[in-house]
N, C-alpha and C positions, 0 to 999 in steps of 0.2 A: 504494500500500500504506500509506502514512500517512495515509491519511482511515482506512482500514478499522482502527489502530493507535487511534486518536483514538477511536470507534464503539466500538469492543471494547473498550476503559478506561473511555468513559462507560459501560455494562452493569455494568463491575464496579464501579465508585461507588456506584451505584444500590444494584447487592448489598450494599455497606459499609455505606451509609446506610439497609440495611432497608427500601428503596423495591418495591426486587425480592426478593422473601422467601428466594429462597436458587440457588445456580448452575441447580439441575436447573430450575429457574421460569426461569433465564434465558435455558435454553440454545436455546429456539425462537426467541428476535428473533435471538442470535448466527446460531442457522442462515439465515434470513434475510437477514442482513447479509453472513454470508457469499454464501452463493449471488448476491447483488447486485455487492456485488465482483469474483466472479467474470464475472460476464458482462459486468463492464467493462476486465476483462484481456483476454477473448477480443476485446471491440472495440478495444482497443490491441496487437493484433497478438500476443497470447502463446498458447501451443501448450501444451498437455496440463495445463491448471488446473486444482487441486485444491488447495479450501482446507474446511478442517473443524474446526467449533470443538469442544472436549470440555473436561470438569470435573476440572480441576487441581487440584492438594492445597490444602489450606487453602478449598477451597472458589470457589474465582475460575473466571472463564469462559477458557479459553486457545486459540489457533490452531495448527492446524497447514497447512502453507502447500506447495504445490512449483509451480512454472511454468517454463515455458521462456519465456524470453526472446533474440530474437538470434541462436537457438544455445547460449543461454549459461544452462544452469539454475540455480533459485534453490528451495532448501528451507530448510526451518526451521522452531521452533516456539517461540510467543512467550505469554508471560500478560503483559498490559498494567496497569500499578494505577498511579495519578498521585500515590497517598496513600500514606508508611508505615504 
């Protein structure tokens, strides 16, 4: 999940720096990035993945995450920015 945290901050630089014109433009590589992620959770053994990016206030790209792992579920929902 820290590559896919790294990935999803680069996207939103991108949008800071005006490279990617604005979330809704971004939000098809996020989906991308996600759905990749996910099928490399399913190859490390996690059960019922679902990760899905959507357009967070202020305009940034954000995740929403749930898996099992172990038995042991993991949920949550992150917007990743490397910049104030």
């Amino acid at each position: 999940m820290r590559q896919l945290w790294i990935e999803s901050g680069e996207i939103n630089e991108r949008i800071h720096c005006g490279d990617i014109c604005s979330a809704k433009t971004g939000l098809p590589r996020a989906t991308k990035l996600c759905e990749r992620y996910a099928k490399i959770l399913v190859a490390e053994k996690c059960e019922r993945v679902k990760i899905e990016p959507y357009i967070a206030y202020g305009g940034w790209i954000g995740l929403t995450y749930s898996y099992d792992f172990d038995n042991e579920p993991f949920v949550g929902s992150v917007v990743v920015r490397t910049r104030a």
